[in-house]
C-alpha positions as a Markdown table, in Angstrom:
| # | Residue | x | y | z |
|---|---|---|---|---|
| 1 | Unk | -21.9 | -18.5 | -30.7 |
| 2 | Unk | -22.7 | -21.4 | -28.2 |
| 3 | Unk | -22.7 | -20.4 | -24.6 |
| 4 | Unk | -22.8 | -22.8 | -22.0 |
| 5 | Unk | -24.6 | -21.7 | -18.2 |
| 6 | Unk | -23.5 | -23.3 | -15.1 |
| 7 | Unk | -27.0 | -22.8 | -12.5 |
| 8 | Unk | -26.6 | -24.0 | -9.0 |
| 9 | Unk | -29.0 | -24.1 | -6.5 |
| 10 | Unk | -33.0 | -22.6 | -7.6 |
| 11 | Unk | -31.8 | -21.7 | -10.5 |
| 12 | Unk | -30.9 | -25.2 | -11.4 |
| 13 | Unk | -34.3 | -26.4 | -11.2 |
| 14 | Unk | -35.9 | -23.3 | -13.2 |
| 15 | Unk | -33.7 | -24.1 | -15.8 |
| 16 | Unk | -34.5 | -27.6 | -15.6 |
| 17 | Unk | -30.6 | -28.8 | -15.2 |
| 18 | Unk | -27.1 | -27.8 | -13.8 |
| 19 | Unk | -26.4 | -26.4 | -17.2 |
| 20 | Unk | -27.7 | -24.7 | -20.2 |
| 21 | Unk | -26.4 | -24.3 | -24.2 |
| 22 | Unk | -28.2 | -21.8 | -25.1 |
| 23 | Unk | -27.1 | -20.1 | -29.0 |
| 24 | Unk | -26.2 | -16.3 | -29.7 |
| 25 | Unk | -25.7 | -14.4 | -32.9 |
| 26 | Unk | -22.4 | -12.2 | -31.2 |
| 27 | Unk | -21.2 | -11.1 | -27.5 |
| 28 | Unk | -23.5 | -10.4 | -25.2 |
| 29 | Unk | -23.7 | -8.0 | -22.0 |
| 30 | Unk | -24.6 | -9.8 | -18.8 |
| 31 | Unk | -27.4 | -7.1 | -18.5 |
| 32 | Unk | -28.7 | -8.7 | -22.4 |
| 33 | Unk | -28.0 | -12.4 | -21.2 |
| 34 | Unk | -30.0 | -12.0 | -17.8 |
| 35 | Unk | -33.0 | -10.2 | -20.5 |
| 36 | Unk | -32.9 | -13.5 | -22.3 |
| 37 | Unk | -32.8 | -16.0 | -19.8 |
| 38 | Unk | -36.0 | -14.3 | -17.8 |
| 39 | Unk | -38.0 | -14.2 | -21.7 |
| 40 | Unk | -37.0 | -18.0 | -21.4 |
| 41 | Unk | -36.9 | -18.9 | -18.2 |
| 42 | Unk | -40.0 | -15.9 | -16.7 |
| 43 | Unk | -39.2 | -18.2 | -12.8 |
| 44 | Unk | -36.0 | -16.0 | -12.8 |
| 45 | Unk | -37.8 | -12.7 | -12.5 |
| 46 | Unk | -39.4 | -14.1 | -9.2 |
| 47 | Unk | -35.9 | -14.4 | -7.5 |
| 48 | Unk | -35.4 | -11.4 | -5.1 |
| 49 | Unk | -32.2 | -11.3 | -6.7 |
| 50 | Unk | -29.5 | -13.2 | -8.6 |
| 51 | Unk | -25.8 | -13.0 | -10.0 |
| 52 | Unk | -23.9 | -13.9 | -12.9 |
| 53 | Unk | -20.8 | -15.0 | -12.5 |
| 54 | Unk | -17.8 | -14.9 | -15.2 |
| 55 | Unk | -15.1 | -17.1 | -14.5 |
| 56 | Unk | -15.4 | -17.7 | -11.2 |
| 57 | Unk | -15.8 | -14.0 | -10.4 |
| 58 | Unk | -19.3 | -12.1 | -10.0 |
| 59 | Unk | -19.7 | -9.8 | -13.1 |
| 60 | Unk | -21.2 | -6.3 | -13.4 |
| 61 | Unk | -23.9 | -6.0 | -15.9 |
| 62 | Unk | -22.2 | -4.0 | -18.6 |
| 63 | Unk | -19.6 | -6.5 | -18.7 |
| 64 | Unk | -19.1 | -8.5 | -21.9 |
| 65 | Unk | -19.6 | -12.4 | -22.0 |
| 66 | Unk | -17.2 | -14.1 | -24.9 |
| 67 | Unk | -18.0 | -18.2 | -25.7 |
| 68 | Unk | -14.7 | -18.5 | -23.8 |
| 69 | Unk | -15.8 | -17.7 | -20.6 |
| 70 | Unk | -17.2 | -20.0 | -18.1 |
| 71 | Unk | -21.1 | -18.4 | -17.2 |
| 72 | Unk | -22.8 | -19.2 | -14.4 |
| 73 | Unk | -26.1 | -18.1 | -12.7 |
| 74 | Unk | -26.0 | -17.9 | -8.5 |
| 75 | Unk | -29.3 | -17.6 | -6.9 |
| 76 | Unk | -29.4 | -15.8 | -3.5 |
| 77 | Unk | -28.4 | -18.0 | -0.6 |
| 78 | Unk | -29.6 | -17.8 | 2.7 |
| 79 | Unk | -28.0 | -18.3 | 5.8 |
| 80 | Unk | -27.6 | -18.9 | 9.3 |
């Protein structure tokens, strides 16, 4: 299945655009997609932390990702 990532802010530019196709045999956990994109992508392991959000909504990592779904990566922010 394709599956296209949404990445805003660092995460856009370690992925080298706003999004990503990337291809998978069958449905993935967010745990197994965040595994793939850091073998890809090894910047990602340097973020203190990050989320993955599934449609709109932050998911938890045992949470299944269909081709439906919108997927997007969400770096930490910071504030003031």
């Amino acid at each position: 299945m394709k599956l296209k990532i949404l990445a805003f802010g660092i995460a856009k530019d370690i992925l080298g655009s706003a999004e990503k196709e990337i291809e998978l045999t069958d449905e993935i956990t967010v745990k197994d997609l965040k595994t793939k994109l850091e073998s890809e992508f090894a910047e990602l392991k340097r973020l203190r932390s990050y989320f993955i959000a599934i449609d709109d909504e932050y998911a938890e990592d045992n949470q299944i990702i269909k081709s439906t779904n919108e997927v997007a990566i969400i770096p930490p922010v910071s504030g003031g």
